[in-house]
C-alpha positions in Angstrom: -65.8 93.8 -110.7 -65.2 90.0 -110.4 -62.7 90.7 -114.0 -60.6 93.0 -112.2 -60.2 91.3 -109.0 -58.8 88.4 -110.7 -56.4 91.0 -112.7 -55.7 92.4 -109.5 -55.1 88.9 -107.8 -52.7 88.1 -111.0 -50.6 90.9 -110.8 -50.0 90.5 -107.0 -48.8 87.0 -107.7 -46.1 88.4 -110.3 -43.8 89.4 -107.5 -42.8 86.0 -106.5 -39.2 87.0 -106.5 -35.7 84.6 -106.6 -32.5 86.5 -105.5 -29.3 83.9 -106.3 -26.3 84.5 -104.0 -23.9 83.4 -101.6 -24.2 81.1 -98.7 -24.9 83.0 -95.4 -21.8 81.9 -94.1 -19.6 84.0 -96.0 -20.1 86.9 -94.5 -19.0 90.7 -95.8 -20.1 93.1 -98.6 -22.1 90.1 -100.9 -24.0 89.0 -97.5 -25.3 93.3 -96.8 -25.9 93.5 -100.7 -28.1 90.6 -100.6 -29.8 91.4 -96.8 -30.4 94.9 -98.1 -31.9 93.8 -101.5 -34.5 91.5 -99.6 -35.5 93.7 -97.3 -36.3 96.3 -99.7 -37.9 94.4 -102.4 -40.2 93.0 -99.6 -41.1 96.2 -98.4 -41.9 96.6 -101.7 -44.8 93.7 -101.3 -42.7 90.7 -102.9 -43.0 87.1 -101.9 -38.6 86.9 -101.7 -36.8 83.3 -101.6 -32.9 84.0 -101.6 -30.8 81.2 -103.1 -27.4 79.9 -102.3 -25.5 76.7 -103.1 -24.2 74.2 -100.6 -20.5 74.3 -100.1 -18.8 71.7 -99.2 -17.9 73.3 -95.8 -21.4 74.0 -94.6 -23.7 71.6 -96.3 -21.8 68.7 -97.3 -25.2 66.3 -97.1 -27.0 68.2 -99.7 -24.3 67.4 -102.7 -24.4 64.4 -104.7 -22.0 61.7 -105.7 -22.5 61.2 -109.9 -24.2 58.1 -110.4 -24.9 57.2 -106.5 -26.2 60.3 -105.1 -28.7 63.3 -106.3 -28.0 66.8 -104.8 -31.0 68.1 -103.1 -32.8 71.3 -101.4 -33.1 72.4 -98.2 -35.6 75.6 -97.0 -33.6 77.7 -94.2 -34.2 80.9 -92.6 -31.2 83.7 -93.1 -30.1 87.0 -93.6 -32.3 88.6 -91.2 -35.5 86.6 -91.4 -35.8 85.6 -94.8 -36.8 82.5 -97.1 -33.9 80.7 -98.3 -32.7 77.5 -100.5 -29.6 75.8 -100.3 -29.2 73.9 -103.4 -27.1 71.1 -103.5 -24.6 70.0 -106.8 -22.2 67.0 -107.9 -18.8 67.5 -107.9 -18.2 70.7 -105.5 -14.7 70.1 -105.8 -15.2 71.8 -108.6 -15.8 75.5 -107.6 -18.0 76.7 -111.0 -20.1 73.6 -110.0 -22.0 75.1 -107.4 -24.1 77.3 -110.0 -23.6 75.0 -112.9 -27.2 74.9 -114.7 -29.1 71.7 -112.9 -32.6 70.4 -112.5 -32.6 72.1 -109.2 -31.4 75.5 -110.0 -34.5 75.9 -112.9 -37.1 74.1 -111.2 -36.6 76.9 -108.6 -36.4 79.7 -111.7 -40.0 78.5 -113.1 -41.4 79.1 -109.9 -40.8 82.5 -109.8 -41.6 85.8 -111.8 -38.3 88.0 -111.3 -34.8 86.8 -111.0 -31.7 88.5 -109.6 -28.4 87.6 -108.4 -26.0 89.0 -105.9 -22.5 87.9 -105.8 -18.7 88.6 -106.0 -18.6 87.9 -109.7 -21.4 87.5 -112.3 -21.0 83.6 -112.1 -23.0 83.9 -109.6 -25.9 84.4 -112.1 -24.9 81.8 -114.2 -28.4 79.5 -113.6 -30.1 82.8 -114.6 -28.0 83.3 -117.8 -28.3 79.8 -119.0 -32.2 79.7 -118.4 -32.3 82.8 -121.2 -34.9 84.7 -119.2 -34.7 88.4 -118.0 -32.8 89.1 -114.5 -30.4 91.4 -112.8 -27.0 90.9 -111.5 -25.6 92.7 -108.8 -21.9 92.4 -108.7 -18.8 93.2 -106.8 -15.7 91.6 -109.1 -14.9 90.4 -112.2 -13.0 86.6 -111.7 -9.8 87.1 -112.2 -10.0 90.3 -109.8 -12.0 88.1 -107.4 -9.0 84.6 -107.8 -5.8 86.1 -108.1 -5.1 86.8 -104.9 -6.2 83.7 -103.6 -4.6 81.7 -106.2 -0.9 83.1 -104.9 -1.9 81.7 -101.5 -2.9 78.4 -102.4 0.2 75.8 -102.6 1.7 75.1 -105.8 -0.1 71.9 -106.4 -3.7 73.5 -105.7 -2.4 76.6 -107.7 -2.0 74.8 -111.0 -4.9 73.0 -110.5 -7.4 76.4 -109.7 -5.1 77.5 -113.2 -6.3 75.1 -115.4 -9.9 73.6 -114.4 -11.5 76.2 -111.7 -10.7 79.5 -112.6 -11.2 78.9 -116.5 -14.6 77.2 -115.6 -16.0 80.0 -113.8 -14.5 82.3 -116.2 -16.6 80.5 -118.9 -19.8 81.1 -116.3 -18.8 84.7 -116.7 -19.1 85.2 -120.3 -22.0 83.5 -120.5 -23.6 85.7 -118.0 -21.8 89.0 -119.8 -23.2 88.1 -123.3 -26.8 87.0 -121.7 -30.5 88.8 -121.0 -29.2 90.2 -117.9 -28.5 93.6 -117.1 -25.4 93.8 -114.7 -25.0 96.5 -112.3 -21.4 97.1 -111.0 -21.3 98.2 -106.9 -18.2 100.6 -108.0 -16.9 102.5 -110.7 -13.6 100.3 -110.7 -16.0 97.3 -111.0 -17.6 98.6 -113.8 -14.1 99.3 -115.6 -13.1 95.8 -114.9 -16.4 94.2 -116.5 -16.3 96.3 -119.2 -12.8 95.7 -120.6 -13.8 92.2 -120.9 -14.2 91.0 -124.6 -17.3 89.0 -123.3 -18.9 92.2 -121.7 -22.1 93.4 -124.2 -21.9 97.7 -124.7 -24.3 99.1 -123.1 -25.1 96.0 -120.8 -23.6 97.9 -117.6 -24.7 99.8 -115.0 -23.4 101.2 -111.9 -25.4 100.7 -108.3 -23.5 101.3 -105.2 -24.1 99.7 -102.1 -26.5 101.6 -100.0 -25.4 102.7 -96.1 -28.5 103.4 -93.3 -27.1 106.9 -92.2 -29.8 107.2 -90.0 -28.5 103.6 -88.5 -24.5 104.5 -88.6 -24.2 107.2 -86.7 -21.3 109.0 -84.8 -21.8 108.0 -81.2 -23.4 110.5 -78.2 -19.7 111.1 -76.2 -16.7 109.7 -78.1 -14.5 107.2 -76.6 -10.7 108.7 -75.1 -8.9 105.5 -75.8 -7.1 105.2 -79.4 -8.4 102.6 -81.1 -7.9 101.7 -84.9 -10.2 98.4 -86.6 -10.8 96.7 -89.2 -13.2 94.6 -90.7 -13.7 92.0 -92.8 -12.1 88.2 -93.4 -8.6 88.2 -93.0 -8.5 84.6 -93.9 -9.4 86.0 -97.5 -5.7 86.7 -99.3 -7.0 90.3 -101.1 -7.7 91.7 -97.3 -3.8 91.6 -96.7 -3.3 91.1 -93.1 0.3 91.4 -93.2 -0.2 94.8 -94.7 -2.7 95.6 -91.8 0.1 94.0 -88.4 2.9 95.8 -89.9 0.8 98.9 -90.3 -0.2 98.8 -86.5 3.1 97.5 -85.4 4.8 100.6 -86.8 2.0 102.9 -85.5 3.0 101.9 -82.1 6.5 102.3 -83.0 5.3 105.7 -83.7 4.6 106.0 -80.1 1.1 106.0 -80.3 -0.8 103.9 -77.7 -3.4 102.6 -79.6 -5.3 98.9 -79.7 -6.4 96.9 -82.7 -9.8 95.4 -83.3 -10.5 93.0 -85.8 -13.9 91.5 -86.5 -14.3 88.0 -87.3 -11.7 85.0 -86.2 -8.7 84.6 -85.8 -6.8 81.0 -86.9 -3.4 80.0 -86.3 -1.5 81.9 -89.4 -2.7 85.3 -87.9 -1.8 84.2 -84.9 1.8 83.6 -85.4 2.2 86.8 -87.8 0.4 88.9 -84.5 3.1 86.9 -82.2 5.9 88.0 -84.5 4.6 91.5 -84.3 4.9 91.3 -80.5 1.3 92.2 -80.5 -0.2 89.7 -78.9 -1.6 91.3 -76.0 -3.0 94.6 -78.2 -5.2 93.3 -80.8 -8.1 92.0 -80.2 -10.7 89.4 -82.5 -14.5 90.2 -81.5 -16.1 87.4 -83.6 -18.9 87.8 -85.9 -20.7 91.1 -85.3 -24.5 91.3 -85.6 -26.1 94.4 -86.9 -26.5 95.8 -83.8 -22.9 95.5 -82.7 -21.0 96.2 -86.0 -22.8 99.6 -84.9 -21.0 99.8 -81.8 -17.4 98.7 -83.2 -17.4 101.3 -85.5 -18.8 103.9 -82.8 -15.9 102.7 -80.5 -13.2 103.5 -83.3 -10.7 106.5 -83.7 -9.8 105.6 -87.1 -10.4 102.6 -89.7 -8.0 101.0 -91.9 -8.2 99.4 -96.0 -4.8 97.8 -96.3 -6.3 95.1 -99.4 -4.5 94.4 -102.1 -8.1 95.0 -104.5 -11.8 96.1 -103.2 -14.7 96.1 -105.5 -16.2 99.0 -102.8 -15.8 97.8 -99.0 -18.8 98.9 -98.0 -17.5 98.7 -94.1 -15.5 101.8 -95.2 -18.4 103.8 -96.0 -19.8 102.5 -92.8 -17.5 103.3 -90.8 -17.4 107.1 -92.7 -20.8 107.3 -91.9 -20.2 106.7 -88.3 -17.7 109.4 -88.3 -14.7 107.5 -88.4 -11.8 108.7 -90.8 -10.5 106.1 -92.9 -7.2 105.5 -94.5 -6.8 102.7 -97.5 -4.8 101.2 -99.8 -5.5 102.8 -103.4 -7.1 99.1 -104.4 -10.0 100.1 -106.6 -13.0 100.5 -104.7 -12.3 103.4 -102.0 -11.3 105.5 -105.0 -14.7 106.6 -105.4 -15.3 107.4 -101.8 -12.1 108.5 -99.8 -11.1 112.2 -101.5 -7.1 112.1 -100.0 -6.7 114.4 -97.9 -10.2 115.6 -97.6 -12.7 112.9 -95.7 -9.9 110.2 -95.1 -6.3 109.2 -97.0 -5.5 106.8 -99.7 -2.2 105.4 -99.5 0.3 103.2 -101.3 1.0 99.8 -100.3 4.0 101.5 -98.2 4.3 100.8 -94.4 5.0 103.8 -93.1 3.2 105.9 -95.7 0.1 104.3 -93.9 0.9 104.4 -90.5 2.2 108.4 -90.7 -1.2 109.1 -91.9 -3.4 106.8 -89.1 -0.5 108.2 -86.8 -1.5 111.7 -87.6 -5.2 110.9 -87.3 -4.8 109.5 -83.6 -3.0 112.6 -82.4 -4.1 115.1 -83.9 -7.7 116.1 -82.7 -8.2 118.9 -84.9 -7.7 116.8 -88.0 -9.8 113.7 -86.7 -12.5 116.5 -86.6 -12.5 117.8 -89.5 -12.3 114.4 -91.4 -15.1 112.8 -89.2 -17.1 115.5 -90.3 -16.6 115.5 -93.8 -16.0 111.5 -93.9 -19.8 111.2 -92.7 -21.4 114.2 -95.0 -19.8 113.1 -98.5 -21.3 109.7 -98.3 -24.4 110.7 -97.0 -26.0 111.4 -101.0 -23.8 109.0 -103.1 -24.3 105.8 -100.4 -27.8 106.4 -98.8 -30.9 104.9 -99.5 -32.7 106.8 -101.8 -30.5 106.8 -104.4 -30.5 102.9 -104.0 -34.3 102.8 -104.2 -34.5 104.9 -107.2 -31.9 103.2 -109.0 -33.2 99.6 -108.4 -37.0 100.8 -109.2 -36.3 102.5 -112.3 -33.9 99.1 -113.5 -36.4 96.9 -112.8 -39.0 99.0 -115.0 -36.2 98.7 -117.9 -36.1 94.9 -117.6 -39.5 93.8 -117.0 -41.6 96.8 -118.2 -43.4 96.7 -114.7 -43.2 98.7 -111.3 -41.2 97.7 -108.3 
């Protein structure tokens, strides 16, 4: 008896369980993946500590100065109630220095039994890679898919710069973590395209898991609302959203003469500002903050339709949130929706045309028989592909493939 309780004791302390990922702060589809991960692998009776490094913006006290200051660790409380780490670095001016391998990053790897990382790109995973151990990588971009819109944003100085030190460094992080012991699981057939026309990318190294949705959380709501109301969500201030794409959009929806309002989740900042003031739409759009759980429930419930305008999408999960609420969705054909929105049958993909985009949210808002019909189908065709179970089966039967153990 007393032999296998201690065998029992040791294998209940082999769930001690690292995820690496993005700071809480930058919220959106990496923040859900990693919040949804947690929570299941702790249902699943793991001891979880999430991992993210301190950015400049957020945590400037934890990064180091070479030679006169060592970075250092600080225990937090995020993404819905979990155990986290903010790990400090030198040299955060340098953007692939944030999970550059450190003293830090694989003391915290040696004190736990399974690794995994959640992030826009596979960098993300590059403590994990250069530790040589077995882990998992969730991802939602490869780099250069993830930087090139923000490089043409950036001003000419900053560009060259991101060019020649910051992008090449993180695309060096990438190939590390493509030709390492992980197994990397794509959140989108177009991401898994883009990984695997990399050189770097190993065959047969690639997976595909989608980002789950809570249909029995998303729902349509009780008594729709009568106003119009289009939204959107996500960070604007983040160049592959395209905003201007989005206020010319609604501007010429109005034009159309429909009386709708916009809302936008998230913050405004002064840029948006003057491109809303240019619109003349000042007093029609509206910014609701940071949405909790509980209230990005309610935004979408509030909506008549949803709008993608990005310039590239790894999946946008809010789409098939919004879907699963009911709400049709139109988007720009930009990679991810592709393997959600059937044109013409739950929702529309578009070019990046103005008015190709507004005739079909027009046509949406004004015509009640065809919001119906794509409600209904919008929130039955993701129900299989994007709910849970699939999720859980797919994560429990990876996990046996790497480790040789159950969830």
């Amino acid at each position: 008896m007393l032999k296998n309780s201690t065998k029992h004791t040791e294998i209940s302390e082999k769930k001690r369980t690292l995820i690496v990922s993005l700071p809480p702060e930058i919220f959106g589809g990496v923040g859900a993946m990693t919040r949804i991960l947690a929570d299941f692998l702790r249902d699943q009776g793991h001891d979880v500590t999430i991992a993210y490094y301190a950015t400049r913006s957020h945590r400037p006290e934890l990064n180091g100065l070479p030679l006169l200051r060592q970075p250092q660790l600080r225990s937090e409380t995020h993404f819905s109630g979990h155990h986290c780490i903010a790990v400090g670095c030198s040299l955060p001016e340098l953007e692939f220095s944030y999970t550059r391998p450190s003293p830090l990053w694989q003391d915290l790897i040696d004190r736990h039994d399974h690794h995994v990382a959640a992030g826009g790109t596979v960098a993300v995973a590059a403590p994990l890679a250069n530790a040589e151990i077995p882990h998992l990588v969730w991802c939602a971009s490869d780099v250069y898919g993830d930087r090139a819109d923000r490089q043409a944003a950036m001003s000419s100085a900053r560009r060259i710069f991101d060019q020649t030190v910051v992008t090449p460094g993180l695309q060096r992080q990438e190939q590390q973590v493509l030709n390492g012991r992980g197994r990397i699981l794509a959140i989108s057939p177009f991401t898994f395209d883009c990984l695997g026309a990399l050189k770097s990318a190993k065959s047969g190294n690639l997976g595909l898991l989608s980002i789950p949705t809570d249909m029995n959380y998303f729902v349509p709501p009780e008594k729709p609302s009568d106003a119009v109301t289009i939204g959107f969500a996500g960070r604007l201030s983040d160049p592959r959203k395209n905003a201007s794409l989005l206020f010319e959009v609604f501007s010429q929806i109005r034009k159309n003469g429909v009386e709708a309002t916009l809302r936008v989740t998230g913050e405004t900042n002064p840029e948006l500002d003057a491109e809303i003031m240019r619109h003349g739409l000042s007093d029609v759009i509206t910014f609701t903050g940071i949405l909790s759980r509980e209230k990005l429930r309610e935004f979408y419930q509030g909506l008549t339709a949803f709008i993608i305008p990005s310039h590239q999408e790894g999946l946008s999960i809010v789409g098939i949130e919004a879907m699963a609420t009911g709400v049709p969705v139109v988007s720009t054909r930009c990679g991810g929706p592709e393997a959600f929105i059937g044109d013409g049958e739950n929702g529309y993909l578009t070019g990046f045309d103005v008015n190709e985009m507004a005739e079909k949210v027009s046509a949406i808002c004004t015509n009640s028989e065809l919001h119906r019909k794509l409600s209904v189908t919008a929130r039955s065709s993701v129900a299989n592909e994007y709910g849970f179970q699939k999720f859980e089966d797919t994560v429990k039967q990876e996990w046996h493939d790497i480790w040789n153990v159950d969830l």
